[in-house]
FILO-788758 format. One record per residue (C-alpha): z negated, y negated, x negated; residue in one letter. Coordinates in steps of 0.1 Angstrom, whole numbers, padded with zeros to 4 digits. Example, Ala and Ser with C-alpha at 12.3 -4.5 7.8 and 13.67 -1.06 7.14 Angstrom:
2
pz = -0078, py = 0045, px = -0123, r = A
pz = -0071, py = 0011, px = -0137, r = S
! end
This chain:
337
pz = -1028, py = -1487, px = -1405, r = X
pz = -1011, py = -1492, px = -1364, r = X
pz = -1017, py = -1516, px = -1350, r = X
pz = -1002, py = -1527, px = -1316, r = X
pz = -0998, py = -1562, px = -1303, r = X
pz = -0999, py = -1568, px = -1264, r = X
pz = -0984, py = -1605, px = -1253, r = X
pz = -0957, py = -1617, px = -1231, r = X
pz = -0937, py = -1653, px = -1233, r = X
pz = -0920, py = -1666, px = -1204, r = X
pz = -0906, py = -1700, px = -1189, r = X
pz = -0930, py = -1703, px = -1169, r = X
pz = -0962, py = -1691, px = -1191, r = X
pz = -0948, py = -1703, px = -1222, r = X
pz = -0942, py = -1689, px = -1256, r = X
pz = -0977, py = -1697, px = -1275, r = X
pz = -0990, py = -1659, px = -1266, r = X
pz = -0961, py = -1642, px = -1287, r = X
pz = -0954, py = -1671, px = -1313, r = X
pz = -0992, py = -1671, px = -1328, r = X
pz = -0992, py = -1633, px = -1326, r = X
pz = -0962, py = -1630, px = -1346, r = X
pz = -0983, py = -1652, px = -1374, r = X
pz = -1008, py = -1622, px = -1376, r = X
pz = -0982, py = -1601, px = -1372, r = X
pz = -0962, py = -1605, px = -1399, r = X
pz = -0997, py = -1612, px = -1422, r = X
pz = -1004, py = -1577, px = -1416, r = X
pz = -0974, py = -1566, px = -1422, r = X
pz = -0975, py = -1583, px = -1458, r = X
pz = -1013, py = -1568, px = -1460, r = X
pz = -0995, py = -1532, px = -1453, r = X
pz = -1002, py = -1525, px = -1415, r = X
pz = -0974, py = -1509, px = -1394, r = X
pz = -0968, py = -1535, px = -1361, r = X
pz = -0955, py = -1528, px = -1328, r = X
pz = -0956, py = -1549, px = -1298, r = X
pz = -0955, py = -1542, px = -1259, r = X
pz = -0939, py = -1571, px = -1238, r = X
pz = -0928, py = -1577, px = -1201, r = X
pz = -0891, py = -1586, px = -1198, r = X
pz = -0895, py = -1615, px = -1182, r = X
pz = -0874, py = -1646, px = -1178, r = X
pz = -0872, py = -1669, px = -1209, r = X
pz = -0890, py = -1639, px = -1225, r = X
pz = -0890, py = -1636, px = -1268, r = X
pz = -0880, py = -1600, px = -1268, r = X
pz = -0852, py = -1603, px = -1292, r = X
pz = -0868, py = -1627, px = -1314, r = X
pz = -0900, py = -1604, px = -1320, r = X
pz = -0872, py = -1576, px = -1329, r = X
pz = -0852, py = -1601, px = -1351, r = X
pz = -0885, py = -1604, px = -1369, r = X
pz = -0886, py = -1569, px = -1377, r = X
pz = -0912, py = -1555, px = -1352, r = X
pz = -0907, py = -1524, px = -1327, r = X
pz = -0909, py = -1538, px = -1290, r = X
pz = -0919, py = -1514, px = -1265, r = X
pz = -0913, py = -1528, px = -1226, r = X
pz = -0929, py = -1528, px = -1196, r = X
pz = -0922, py = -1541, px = -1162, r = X
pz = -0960, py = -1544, px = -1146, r = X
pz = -0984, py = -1530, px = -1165, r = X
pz = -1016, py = -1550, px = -1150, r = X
pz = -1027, py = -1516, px = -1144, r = X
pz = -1023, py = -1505, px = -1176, r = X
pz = -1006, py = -1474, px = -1169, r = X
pz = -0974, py = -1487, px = -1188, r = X
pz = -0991, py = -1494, px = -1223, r = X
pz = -1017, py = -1469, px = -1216, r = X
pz = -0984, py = -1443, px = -1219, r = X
pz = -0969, py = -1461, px = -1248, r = X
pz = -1004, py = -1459, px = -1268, r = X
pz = -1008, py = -1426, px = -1259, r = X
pz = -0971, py = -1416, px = -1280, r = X
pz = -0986, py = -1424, px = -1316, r = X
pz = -1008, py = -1403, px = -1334, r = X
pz = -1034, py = -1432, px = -1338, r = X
pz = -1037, py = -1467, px = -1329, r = X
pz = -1062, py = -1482, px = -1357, r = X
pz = -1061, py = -1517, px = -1338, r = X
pz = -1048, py = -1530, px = -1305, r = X
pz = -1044, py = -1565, px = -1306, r = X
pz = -1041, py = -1584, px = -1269, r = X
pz = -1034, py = -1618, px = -1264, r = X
pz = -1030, py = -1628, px = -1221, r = X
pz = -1045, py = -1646, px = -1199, r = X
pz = -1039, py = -1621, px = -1169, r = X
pz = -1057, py = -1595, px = -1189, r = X
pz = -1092, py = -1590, px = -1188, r = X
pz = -1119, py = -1564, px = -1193, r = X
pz = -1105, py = -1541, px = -1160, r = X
pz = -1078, py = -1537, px = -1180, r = X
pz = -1092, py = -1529, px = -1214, r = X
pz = -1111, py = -1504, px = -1199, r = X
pz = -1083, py = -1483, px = -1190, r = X
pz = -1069, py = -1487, px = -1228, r = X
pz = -1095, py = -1488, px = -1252, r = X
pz = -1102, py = -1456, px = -1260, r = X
pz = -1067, py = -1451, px = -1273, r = X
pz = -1076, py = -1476, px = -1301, r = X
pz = -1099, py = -1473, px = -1331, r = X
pz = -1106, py = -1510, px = -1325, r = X
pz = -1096, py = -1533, px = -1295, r = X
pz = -1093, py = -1569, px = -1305, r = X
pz = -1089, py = -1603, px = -1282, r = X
pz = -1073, py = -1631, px = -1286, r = X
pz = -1085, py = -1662, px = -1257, r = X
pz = -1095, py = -1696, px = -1254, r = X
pz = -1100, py = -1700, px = -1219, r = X
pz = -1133, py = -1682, px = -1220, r = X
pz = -1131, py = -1676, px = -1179, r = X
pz = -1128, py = -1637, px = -1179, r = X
pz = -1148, py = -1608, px = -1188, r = X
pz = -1139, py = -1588, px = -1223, r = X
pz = -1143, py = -1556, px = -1231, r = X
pz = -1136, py = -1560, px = -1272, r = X
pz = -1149, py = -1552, px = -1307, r = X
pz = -1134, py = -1588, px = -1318, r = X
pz = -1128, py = -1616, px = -1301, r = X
pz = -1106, py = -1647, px = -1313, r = X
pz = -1104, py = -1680, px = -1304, r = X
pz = -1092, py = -1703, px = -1329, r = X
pz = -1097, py = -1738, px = -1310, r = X
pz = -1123, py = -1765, px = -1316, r = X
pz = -1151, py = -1767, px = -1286, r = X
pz = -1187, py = -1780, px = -1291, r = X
pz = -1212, py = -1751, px = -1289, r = X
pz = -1182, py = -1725, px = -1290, r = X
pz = -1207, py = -1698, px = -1296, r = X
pz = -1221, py = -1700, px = -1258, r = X
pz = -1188, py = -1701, px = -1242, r = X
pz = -1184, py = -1661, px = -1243, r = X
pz = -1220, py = -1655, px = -1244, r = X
pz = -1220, py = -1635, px = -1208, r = X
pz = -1185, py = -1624, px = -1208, r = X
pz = -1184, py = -1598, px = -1242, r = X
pz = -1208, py = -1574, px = -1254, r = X
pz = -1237, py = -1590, px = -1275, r = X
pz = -1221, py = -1563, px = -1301, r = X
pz = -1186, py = -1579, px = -1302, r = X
pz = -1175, py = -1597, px = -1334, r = X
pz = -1162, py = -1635, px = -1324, r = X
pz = -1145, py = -1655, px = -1347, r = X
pz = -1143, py = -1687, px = -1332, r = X
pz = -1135, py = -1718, px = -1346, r = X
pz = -1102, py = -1736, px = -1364, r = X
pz = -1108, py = -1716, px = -1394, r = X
pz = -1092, py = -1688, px = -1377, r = X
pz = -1059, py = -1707, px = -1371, r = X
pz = -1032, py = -1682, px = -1367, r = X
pz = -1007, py = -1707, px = -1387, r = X
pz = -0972, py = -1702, px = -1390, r = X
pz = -0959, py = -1692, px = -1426, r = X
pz = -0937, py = -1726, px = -1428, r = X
pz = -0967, py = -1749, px = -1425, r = X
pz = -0986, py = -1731, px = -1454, r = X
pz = -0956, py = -1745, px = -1479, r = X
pz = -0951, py = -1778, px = -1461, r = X
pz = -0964, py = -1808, px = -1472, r = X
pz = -0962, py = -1846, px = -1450, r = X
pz = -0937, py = -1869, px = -1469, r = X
pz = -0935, py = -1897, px = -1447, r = X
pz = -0958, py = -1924, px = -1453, r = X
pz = -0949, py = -1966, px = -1441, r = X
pz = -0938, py = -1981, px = -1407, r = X
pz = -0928, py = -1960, px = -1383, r = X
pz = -0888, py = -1947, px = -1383, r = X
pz = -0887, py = -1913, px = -1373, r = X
pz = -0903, py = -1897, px = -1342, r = X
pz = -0906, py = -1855, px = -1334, r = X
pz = -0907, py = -1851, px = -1297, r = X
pz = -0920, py = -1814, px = -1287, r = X
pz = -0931, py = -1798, px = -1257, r = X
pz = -0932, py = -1766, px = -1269, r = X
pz = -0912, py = -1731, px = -1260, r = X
pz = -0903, py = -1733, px = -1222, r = X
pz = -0919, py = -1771, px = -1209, r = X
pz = -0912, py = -1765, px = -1177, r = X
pz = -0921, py = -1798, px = -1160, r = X
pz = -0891, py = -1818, px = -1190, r = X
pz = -0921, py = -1839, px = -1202, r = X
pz = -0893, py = -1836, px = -1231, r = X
pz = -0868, py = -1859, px = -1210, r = X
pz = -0899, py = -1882, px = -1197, r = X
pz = -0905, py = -1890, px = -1235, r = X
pz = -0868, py = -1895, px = -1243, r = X
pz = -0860, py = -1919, px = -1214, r = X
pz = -0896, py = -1935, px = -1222, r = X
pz = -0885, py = -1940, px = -1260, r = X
pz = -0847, py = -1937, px = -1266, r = X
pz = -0838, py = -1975, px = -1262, r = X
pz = -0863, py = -1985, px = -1286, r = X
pz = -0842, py = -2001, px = -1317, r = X
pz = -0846, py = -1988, px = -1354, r = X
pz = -0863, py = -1953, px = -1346, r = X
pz = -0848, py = -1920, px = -1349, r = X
pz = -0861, py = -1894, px = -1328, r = X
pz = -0859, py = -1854, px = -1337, r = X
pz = -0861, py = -1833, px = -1303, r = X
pz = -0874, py = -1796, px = -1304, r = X
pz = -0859, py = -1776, px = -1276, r = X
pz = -0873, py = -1735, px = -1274, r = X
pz = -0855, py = -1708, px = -1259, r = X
pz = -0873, py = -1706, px = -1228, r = X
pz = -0868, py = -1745, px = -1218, r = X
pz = -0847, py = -1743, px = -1182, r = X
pz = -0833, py = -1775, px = -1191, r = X
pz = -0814, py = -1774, px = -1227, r = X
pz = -0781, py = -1780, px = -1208, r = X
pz = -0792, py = -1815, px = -1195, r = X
pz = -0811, py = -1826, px = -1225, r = X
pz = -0785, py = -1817, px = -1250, r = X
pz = -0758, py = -1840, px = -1228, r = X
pz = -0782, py = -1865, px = -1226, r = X
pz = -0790, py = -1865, px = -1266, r = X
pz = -0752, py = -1860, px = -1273, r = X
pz = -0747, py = -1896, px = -1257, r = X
pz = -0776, py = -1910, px = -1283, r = X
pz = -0769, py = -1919, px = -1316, r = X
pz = -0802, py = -1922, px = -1325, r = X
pz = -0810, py = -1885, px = -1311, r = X
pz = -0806, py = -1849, px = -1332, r = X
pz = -0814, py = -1821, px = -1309, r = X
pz = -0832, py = -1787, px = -1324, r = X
pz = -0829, py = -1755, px = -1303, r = X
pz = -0852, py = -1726, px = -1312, r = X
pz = -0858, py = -1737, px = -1351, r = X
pz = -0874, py = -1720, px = -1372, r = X
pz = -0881, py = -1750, px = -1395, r = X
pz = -0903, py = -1772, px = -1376, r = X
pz = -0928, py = -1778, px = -1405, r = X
pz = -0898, py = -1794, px = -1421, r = X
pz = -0895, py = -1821, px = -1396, r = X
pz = -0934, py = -1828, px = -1389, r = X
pz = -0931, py = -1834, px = -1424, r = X
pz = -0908, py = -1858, px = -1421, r = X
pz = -0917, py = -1878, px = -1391, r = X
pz = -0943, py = -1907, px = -1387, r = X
pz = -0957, py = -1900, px = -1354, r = X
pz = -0953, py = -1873, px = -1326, r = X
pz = -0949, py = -1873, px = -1288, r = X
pz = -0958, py = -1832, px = -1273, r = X
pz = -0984, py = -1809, px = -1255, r = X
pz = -1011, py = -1795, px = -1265, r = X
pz = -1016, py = -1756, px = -1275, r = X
pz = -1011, py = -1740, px = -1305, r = X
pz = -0987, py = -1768, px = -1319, r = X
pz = -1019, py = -1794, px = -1315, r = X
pz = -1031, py = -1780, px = -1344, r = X
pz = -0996, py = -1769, px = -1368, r = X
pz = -0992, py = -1808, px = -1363, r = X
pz = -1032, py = -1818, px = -1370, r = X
pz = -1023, py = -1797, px = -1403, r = X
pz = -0994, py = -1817, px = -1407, r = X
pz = -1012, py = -1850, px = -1404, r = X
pz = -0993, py = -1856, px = -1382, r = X
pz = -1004, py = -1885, px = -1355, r = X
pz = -0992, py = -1883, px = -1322, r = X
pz = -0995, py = -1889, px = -1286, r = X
pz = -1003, py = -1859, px = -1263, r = X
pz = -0995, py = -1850, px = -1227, r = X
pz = -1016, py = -1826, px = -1211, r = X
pz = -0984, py = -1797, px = -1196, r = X
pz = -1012, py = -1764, px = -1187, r = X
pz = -1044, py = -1767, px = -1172, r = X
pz = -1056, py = -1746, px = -1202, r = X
pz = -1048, py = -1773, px = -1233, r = X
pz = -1072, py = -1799, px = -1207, r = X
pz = -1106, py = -1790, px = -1228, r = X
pz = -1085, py = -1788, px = -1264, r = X
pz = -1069, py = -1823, px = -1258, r = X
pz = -1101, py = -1837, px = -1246, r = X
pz = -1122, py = -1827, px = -1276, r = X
pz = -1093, py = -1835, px = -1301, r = X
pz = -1089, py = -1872, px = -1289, r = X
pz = -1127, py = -1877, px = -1290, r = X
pz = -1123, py = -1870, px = -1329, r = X
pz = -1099, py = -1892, px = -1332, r = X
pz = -1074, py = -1866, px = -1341, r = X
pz = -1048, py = -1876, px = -1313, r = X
pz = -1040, py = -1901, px = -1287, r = X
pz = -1040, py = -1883, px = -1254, r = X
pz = -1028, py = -1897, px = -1219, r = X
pz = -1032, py = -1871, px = -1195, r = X
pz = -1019, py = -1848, px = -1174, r = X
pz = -0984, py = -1848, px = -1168, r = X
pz = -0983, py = -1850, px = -1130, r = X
pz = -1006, py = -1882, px = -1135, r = X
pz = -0982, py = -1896, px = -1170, r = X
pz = -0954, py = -1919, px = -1164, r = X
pz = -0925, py = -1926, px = -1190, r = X
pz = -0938, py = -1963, px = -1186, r = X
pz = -0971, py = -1952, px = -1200, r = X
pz = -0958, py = -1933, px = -1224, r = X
pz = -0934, py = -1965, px = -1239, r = X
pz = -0966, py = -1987, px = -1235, r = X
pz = -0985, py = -1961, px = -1256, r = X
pz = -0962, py = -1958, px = -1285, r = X
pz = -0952, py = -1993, px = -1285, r = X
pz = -0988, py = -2001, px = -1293, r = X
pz = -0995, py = -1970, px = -1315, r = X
pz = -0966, py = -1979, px = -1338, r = X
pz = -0979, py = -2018, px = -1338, r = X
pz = -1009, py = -2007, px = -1355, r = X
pz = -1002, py = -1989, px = -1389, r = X
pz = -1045, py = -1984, px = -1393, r = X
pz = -1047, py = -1964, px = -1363, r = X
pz = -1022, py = -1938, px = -1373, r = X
pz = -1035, py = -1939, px = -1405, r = X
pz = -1068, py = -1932, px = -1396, r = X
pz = -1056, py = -1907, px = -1375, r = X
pz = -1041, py = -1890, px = -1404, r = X
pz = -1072, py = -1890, px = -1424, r = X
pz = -1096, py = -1877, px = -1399, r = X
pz = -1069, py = -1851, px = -1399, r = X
pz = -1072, py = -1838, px = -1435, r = X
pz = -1114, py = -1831, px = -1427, r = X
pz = -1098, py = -1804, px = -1402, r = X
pz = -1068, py = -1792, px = -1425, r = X
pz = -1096, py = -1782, px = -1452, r = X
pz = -1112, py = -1759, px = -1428, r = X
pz = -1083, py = -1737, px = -1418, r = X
pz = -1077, py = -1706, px = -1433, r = X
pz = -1045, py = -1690, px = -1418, r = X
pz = -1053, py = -1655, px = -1436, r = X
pz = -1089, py = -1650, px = -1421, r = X
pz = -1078, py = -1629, px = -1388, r = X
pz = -1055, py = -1608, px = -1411, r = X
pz = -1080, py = -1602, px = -1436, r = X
pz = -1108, py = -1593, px = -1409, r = X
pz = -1083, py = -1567, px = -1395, r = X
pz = -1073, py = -1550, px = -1429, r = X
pz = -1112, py = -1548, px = -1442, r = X
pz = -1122, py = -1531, px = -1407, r = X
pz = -1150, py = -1547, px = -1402, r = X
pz = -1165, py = -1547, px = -1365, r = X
! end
């Protein structure tokens, strides 16, 4: 089986596209599918770590045409499934590709565009998912919606929380690029606070590694991480986290992990809002709007109150038992739209 992955990473758009299709990725691979992937070279792109992974990238420079991948597809014999995950793609686009694939599968959770698809994937938590997509896909397109479609990274499925007791160590994580340093925001909001340790997560694509790692390097109580591949290790060992939303919401939700969110893209605002309503997080805001002395104010009284995270934790473990991380890869490898 071919399939072909279409998803770009950048500073400025993040890395969440590439990292979760990656996940499927390499399920498929595992499952016995042959997986290329068609990327823009853009700045703070993940190029080199989709071919580190082992994957074929083919590149293009526009493409929202789709002339570009419309020429790659057209070079293999056939494509069984074309997998696209973008928010500047929509169903103008997939017009002009979809007949090069045996099956054209979408990955979204914005729900503001027109498909054209046989699948469509959205792994998020929304009251009345269903009607989000109702007059944007074909009333014959397959959606699996819901967190039981999580596309979770490998190191979370053999991770389990250690930590348990007052509060001591601290993950701060603003995902792949954060380019707004929410990341130093937290630090200067936190850093003075006596007997904590704090772990900070730094991706590839973040324009400011150079200022945060001087100003960790000055910190005892500060390890910098840059482009891990073992964050499951440290959600694991952390009592509470400080970060965005996206994708990592729910690796850290899996963790049972508590933490306290800042809202860094307009499209984690409807995620963050329906995860704090459950109780899952403690979310205050938009980052424009979120000040480091809010944030020290937040975590000060978070960390007072050893219930709250708790609880936090346990309403957690109700959504852990409904993810399964294999679903999307078994969908694909049974055919079944």
């Amino acid at each position: 089986m071919q399939v072909i992955i279409r998803a770009d990473a950048s500073s400025e758009m993040g890395t969440g596209h590439v990292m979760r299709c990656l996940v499927l990725g390499k399920d498929l691979v595992e499952f016995g599918a042959d997986v290329a992937f068609i990327c823009r070279k853009l700045p703070g792109n993940l190029i080199e770590k989709i071919e580190n992974d082992g994957f074929p990238v083919y590149e293009v420079s526009d493409d929202r045409d789709g002339a570009e991948s419309t020429a790659i597809l057209s070079t293999f014999p056939m494509v069984d499934w074309l997998i696209v995950d973008h928010y500047e793609l929509d169903r103008v686009w997939e017009e002009k590709v979809k007949h090069l694939a045996g099956h054209l599968l979408v990955i979204d959770d914005l729900a503001d565009r027109p498909h054209l698809c046989d699948v469509l994937v959205d792994q998020n938590y929304f009251p009345h998912q269903e009607k989000r997509y109702e007059s944007l896909v074909s009333e014959h397109t397959v959606k699996l919606l819901g967190i039981c479609y999580l596309l979770l990274r490998h190191e979370f499925r053999q991770t389990e929380r250690k930590r348990q007791g007052p509060v001591k160590k601290v993950l701060l994580s603003f995902g792949g690029s954060d380019p707004t340093n929410e990341t130093m925001k937290a630090l200067e909001a936190i850093a003075a606070i006596p007997e904590i340790e704090i772990d900070v997560i730094i991706g590839a694509a973040n324009p400011y590694y150079q200022e945060l790692k001087a100003y960790c390097e000055k910190q005892q109580n500060i390890q910098i991480h840059y482009q891990i591949n073992y964050l499951a290790r440290l959600m694991s060992e952390a009592d509470i986290a400080i970060g965005a939303g996206g994708t990592t919401t729910w690796e850290r939700i899996y963790m049972l992990l508590p933490t306290l969110t800042i809202e860094t893209a307009a499209n984690q605002s409807e995620i963050l809002a329906q995860v704090a309503k459950e109780g899952l997080v403690c979310h205050l805001g938009k980052s424009e709007q979120v000040t480091s002395k809010q944030i020290r104010e937040q975590f000060l009284l978070m960390i007072s109150q050893p219930q709250l995270l708790a609880a936090m934790s346990k309403k957690a473990e109700t959504f852990r038992e409904k993810i399964d991380p294999l679903a999307v890869a078994r969908f694909i490898m049974k055919g079944e739209s």
